[in-house]
C-alpha positions in Angstrom: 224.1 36.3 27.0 225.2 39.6 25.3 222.6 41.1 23.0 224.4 40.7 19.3 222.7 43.4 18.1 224.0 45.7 20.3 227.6 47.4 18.2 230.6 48.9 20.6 230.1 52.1 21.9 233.3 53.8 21.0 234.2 56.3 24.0 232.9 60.2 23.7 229.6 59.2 21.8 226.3 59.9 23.3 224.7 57.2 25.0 221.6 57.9 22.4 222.7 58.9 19.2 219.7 60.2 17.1 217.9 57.8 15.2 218.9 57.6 11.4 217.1 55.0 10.2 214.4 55.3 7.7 211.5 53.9 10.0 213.2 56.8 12.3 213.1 59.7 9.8 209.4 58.6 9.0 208.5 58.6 12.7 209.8 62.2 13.1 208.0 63.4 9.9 204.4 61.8 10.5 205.4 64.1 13.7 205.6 66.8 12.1 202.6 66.2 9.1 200.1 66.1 11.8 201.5 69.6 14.3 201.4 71.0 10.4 197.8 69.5 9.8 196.8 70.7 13.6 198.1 74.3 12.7 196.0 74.4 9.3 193.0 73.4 11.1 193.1 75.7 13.9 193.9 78.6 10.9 190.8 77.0 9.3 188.0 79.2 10.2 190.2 82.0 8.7 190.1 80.8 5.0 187.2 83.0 4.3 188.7 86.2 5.3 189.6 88.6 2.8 193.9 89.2 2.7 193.4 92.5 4.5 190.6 91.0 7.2 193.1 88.6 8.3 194.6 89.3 11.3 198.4 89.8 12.5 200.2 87.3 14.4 200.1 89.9 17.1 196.2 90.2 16.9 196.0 86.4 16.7 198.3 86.2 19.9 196.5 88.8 21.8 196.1 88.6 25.7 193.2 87.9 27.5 191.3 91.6 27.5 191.8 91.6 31.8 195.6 91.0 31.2 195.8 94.2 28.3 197.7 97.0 29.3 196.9 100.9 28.5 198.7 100.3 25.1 197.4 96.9 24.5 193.9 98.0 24.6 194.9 100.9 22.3 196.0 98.5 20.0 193.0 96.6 20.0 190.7 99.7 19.3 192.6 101.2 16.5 192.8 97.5 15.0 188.5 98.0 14.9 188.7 101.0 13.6 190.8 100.0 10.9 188.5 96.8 10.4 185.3 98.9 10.1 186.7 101.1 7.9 187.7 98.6 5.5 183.8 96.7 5.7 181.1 99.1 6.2 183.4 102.2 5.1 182.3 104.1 7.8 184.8 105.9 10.7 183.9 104.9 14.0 185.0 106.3 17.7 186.0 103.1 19.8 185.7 103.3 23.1 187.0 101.7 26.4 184.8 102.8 29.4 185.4 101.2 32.4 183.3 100.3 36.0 182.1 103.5 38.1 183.0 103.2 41.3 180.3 102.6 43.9 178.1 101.2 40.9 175.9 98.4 40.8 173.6 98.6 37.8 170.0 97.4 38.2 167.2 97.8 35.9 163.2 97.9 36.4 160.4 97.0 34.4 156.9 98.1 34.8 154.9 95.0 33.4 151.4 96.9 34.0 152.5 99.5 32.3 154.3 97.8 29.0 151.6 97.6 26.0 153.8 95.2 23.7 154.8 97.8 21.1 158.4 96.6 20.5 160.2 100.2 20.1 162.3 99.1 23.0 163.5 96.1 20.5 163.8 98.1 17.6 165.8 101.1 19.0 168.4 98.1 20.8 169.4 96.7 17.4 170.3 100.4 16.0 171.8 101.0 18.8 174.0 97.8 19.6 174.5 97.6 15.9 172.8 93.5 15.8 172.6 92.5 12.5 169.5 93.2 10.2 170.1 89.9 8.1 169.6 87.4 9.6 168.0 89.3 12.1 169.6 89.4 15.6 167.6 90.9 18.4 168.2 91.2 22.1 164.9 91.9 23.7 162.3 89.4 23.3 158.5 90.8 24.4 156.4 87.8 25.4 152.8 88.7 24.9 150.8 86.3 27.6 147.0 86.3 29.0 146.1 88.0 31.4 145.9 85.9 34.6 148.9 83.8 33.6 152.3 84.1 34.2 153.3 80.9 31.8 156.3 82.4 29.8 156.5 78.4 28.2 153.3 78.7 26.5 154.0 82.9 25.4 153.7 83.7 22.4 156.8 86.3 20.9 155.8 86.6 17.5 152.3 88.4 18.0 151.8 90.8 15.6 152.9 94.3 16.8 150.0 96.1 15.0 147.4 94.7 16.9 149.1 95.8 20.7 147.5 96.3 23.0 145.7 93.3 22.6 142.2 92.7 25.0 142.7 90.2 27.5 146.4 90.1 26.9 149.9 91.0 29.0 153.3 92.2 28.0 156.8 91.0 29.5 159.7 91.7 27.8 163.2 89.7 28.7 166.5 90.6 27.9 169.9 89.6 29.9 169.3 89.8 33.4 172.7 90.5 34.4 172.8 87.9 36.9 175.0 88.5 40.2 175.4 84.7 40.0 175.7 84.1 36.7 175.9 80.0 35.0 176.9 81.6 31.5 180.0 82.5 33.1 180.9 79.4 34.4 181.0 77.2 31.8 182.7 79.3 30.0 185.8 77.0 29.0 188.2 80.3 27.9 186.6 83.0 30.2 185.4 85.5 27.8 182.7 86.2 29.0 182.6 87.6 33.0 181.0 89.9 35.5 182.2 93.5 36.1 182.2 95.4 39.0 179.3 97.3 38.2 177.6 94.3 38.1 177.4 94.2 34.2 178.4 90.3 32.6 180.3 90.8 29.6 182.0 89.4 26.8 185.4 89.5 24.7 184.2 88.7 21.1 188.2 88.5 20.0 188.6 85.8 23.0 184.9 83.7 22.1 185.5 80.4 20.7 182.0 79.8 19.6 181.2 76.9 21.4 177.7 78.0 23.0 178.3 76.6 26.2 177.2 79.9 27.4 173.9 80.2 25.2 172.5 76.7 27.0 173.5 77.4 30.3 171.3 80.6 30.5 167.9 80.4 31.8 166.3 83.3 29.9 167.4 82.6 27.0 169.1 85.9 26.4 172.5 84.7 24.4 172.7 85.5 20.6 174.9 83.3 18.9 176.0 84.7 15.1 175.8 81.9 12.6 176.5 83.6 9.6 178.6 86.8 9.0 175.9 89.5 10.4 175.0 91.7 7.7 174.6 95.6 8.7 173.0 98.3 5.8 175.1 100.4 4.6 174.0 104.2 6.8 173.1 102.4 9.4 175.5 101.7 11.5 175.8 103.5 15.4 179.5 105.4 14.8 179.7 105.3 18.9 181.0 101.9 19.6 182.5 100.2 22.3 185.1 97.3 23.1 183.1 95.4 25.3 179.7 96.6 23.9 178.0 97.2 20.5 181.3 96.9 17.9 180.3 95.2 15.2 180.4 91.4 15.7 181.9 88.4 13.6 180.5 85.4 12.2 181.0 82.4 14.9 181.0 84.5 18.4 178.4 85.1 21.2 176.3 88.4 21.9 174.3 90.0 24.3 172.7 93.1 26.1 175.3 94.8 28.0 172.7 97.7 29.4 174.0 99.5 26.6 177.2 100.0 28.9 178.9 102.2 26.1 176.1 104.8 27.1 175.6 104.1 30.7 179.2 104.4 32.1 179.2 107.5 30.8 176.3 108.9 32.0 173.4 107.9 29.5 170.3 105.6 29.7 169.6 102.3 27.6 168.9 103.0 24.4 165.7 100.8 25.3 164.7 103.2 28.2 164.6 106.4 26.2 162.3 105.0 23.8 159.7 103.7 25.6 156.3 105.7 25.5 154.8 104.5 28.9 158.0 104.7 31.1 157.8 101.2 31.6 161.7 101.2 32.2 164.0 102.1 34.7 167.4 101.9 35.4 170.2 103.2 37.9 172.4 102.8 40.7 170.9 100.9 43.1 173.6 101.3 45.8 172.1 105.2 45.6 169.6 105.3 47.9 168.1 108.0 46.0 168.0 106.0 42.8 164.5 105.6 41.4 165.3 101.4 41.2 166.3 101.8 44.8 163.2 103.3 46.0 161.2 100.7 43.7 163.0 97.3 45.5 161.7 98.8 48.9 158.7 100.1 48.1 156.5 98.3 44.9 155.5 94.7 44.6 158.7 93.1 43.0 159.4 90.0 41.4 162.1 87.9 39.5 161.6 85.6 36.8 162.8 81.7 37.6 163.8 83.1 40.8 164.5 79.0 41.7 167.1 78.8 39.2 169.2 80.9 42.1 170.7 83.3 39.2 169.9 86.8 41.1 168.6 88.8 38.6 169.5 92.2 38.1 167.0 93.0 36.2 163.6 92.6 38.0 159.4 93.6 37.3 157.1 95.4 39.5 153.8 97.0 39.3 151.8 99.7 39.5 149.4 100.4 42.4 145.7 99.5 41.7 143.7 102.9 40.0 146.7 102.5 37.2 145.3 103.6 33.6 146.7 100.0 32.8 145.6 96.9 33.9 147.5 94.9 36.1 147.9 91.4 35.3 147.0 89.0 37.9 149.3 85.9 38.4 151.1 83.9 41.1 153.9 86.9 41.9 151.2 89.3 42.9 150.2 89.0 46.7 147.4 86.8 47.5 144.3 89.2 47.5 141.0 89.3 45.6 141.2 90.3 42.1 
């Protein structure tokens, strides 16, 4: 039996004509309420900005940082320069560097020789420009006992005046620039990956904030900024880099980045030069007249939570026995009588 709902279709009219019925035109506007609602919340985290912070619809748009070209990038860095300007008042030279060629980075640390004194912290926040409140720092220095290697049962917050404690052992961590690294892998936008030179990075303008990256890693070497980080007026580092130490937003991850603003061009860490024992090296260890190349093949090296299978770049050694400074026995030394 014919439907009697159904009215003549008169010839030349579309098969389905558009729907004008009120339950239609509500239909298409609930549509429409929640794309609108969507849009608002995804502009959400913007509602604190001030009018001149917020950024263009070309800025919001902008391509992943390995899919800039020359004049995207140069874009990008005048856009920070104009942004820390307007916050901190200060001018700033932005810089780009890229990999070296035939470059692997690699860095050393001389755990018999470190006495716990912190400068190496210190001199990484000025340089990286981490924020002074709250407090963001990139090296931790685990102060442990001597004949343990426990990092679990450390104890970070020691109090620096006291160093070098009797009976007591210093091992500071930092990013280990993994050539396997799990923070890059759950990643769920890719903004954080690994270099040539070996050196993991990150794209603060691509971070989502989601921290996937901060659990993943073993050493606990992911910052994550939960409150808009708060840099003194003077003391910001005017030398800043894209990929490096620009100052960060609220809601984005951080790291060490061996200070690759100074290092591609030549320089050491900021960490390195400060130390007073030369308890830190760094270089090119595909040079096999680097001092960490000649360190891998000739001291007593180890990794920390070598199981894990992240291969470190970043690796401890120490001294020969007659050292000035005692070497602290533990389960990565060779077996022999203390």
């Amino acid at each position: 039996m014919a439907d009697a709902s159904r009215q003549p279709v008169a010839p030349g009219t579309p098969p389905n004509p558009p729907d004008m019925s009120r339950r239609g035109f509500l239909a298409k506007g609930g549509v429409a309420v929640a794309g609108l609602s969507a849009l608002a919340a995804a502009f959400s985290p913007l509602r604190h900005l001030a009018p001149e912070d917020l950024p263009s619809l070309e800025d919001f748009l902008q391509k992943h940082y390995k899919e800039m070209t020359p004049a995207d990038k140069d874009r990008a860095l005048a856009r920070i320069r104009g942004q820390v300007r307007r916050r901190h008042r200060v001018e700033v030279r932005v810089t780009d560097p890229p990999p070296l060629d035939g470059v692997e980075f690699v860095y050393g640390l001389n755990i018999s020789r470190c006495i716990g004194c912190r400068r190496c912290v210190h001199a990484c926040v000025q340089e990286n420009n981490l924020s002074r409140s709250p407090e963001i720092q990139y090296i931790r220095v685990l102060e442990m006992e001597k004949g343990s290697i426990d990092v679990e049962s450390s104890d970070h917050h020691y109090a620096s005046a006291q160093v070098p404690r009797p009976d007591k052992w210093y091992m500071p961590v930092q990013c280990h620039q993994c050539a396997n690294p799990p923070c890059v892998k759950v990643c769920p936008v890719e903004a954080t990956w690994q270099e040539p030179d070996g050196l993991v990075v990150i794209d603060y303008d691509w971070c989502i904030g989601c921290r996937y990256c901060e659990a993943a890693c073993p050493y606990w070497a992911r910052r994550f900024n939960f409150a808009e980080p708060q840099l003194p007026e003077g003391s910001i580092n005017p030398n800043v880099s894209y990929l490096s130490n620009r100052p960060r937003p609220k809601g984005v991850m951080e790291k060490c980045t061996f200070c690759l603003h100074r290092t591609r061009v030549g320089r050491l860490p900021a960490c390195l030069e400060v130390c007073p024992t030369g308890s830190r090296k760094f270089g090119n260890v595909l040079d096999p007249n680097s001092e960490v190349h000649y360190i891998l093949k000739h001291k007593r090296v180890y990794v920390l939570k070598e199981d894990v299978g992240t291969l470190p770049r970043f690796f401890y050694y120490f001294d020969e026995r007659g050292s000035r400074y005692a070497e602290p026995p533990g389960p990565a030394r060779p077996q022999e009588a203390s």
